[in-house]
N, C-alpha and C positions, 0 to 999 in steps of 0.2 A: 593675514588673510584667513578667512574663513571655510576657503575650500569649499563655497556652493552650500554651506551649514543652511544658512538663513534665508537660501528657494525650499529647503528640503522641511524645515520649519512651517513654513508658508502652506506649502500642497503638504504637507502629513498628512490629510484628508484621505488621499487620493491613495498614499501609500498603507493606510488603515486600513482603507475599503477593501486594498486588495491583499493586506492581509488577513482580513475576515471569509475573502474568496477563498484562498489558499486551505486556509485552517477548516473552512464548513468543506469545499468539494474534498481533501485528503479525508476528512474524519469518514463524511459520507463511503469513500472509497475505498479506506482501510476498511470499515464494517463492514461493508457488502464483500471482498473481498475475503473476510475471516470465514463469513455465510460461505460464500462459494468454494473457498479453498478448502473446507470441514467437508462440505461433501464430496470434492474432487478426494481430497486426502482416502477417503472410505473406500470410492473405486479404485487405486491404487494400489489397495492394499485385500483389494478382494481377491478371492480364489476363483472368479472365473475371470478366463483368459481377454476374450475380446475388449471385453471394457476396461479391463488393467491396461493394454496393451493401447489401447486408443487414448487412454489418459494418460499414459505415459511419451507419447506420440507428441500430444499436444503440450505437453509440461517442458519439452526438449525442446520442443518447438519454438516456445515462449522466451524461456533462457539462451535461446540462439539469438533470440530476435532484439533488435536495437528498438527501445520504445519510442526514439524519434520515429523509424521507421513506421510502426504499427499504427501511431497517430497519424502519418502521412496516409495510411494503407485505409485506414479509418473516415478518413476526413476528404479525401480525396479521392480514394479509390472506389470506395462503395458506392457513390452517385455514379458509375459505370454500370452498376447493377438496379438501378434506379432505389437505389436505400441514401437515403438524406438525412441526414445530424447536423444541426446547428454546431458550432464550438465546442460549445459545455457539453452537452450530453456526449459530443464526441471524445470531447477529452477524459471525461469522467468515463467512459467504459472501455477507451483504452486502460485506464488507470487500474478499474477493477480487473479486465480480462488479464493482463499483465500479469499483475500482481495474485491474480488468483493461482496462479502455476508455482510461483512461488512460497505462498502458503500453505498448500497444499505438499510440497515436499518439505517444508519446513517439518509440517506437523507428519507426514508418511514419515520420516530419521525418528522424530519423537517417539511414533507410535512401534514402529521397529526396535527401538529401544528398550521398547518395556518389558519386564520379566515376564516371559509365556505364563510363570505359577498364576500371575493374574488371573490371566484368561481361564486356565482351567479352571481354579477356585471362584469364578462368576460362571463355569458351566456347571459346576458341581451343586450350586443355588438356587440353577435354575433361569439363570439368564443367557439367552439367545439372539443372533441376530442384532437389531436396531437397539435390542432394550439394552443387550450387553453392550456394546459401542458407545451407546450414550450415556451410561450409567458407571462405565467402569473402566470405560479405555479413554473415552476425550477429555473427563474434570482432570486425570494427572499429565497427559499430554500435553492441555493447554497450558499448565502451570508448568511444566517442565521446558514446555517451549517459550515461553514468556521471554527470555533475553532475543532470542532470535527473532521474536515477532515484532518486536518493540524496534530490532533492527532495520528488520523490513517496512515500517509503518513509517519510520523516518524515511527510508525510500523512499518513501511512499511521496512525504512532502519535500521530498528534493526532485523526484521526476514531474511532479505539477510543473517546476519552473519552465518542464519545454512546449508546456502549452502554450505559451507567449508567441508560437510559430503560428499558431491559427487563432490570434488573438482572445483566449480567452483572458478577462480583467483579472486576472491572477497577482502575486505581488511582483514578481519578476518584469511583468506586462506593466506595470505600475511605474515602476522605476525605469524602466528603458522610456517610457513616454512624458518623467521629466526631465531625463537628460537629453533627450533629442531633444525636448523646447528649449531645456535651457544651457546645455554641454556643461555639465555639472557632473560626466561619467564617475568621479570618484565620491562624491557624498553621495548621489545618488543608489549605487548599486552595493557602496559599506552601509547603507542604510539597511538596505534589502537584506544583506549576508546578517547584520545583527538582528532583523526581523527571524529571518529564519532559525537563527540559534536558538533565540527565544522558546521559538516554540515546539524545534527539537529537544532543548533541555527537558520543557514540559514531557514529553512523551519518556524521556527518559527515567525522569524522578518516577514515571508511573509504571515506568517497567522496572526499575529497583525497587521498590514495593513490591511488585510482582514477584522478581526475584525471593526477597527474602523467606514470602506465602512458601513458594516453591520447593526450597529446602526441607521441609516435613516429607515431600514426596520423593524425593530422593532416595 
């Protein structure tokens, strides 16, 4: 018996397509997420109170929260407030808002880490403000965080899969709609799990790369 092998051969199509969904909405969603969690990370780590204090508010927040939930709260909830999102765009900013609390503390441990001589030997040169942050505390942060973030980015494309609740064409959504046609549950959804490995492995090989840069900054 072939265990459903040669429906899953048949529709590969279908399970490409939505791993091409997968792979473009996570990439899309990691990046915007790195954008917004670099600048959350900044407020967190500021000396004035309010806005540390409101970023950290929401950062708890996030981490408390089940991202089934928030898709729910998202996709569902907001048309209460007369705010409407299709699927995708819903799922995809659950995905970033999510995930941006999380990289943002990832990188606030990073940046807390760094030897203060830093900081004063870019005030002592003359750098202040946005130009010192950008210049002299996020190139070693990012390189220093690079295993953690590379963790979080696979998150990233393991939480897609609960977009399948509000149907976006995801891979997961893929594979559940050819085993309901054809009750193939188990080729169908080992199809899926070695799709996904796939293209966590990828993400990894490129955060061991990262890794290695990294080590100089250490």
């Amino acid at each position: 018996m072939n265990h459903g092998l040669d429906v899953i051969w048949i529709h590969r199509s279908e399970l490409l397509a939505g791993l091409l969904s997968t792979t473009a909405l996570s990439a899309l969603s990691a990046a915007c997420s790195l954008v917004t969690g670099t600048v959350l990370s900044t407020v967190l780590m500021s000396r004035q109170r309010v806005p540390a204090s409101m970023a950290r508010v929401f950062v708890d927040l996030m981490r408390c929260t089940p991202f089934l939930l928030l898709v729910y709260v998202i996709y569902y909830g907001l048309p209460s407030f007369g705010i409407r999102l299709d699927n995708i765009s819903a799922g995809f900013f659950g995905l970033v808002i999510y995930n941006t609390a999380y990289v943002a503390e990832i990188l606030r441990a990073g940046w807390a880490n760094r030897p203060r001589e830093e900081l004063e030997a870019g005030h002592a040169f003359g750098f202040h403000g946005v130009q010192l942050v950008r210049r002299l505390v996020l190139p070693p942060v990012f390189y220093s965080s690079a295993p953690m973030l590379g963790n979080q980015f696979i998150q990233i494309v393991k939480d897609s899969s609960f977009l399948t609740i509000i149907a976006v064409p995801e891979l997961t959504y893929a594979a559940n709609n050819i085993q309901s046609n054809h009750y193939i549950p188990f080729a169908a959804f080992i199809a899926a799990v070695l799709l996904y490995w796939i293209v966590c492995s990828a993400i990894e090989l490129i955060v061991s790369a990262m890794r290695r840069v990294s080590e100089q900054y250490q």
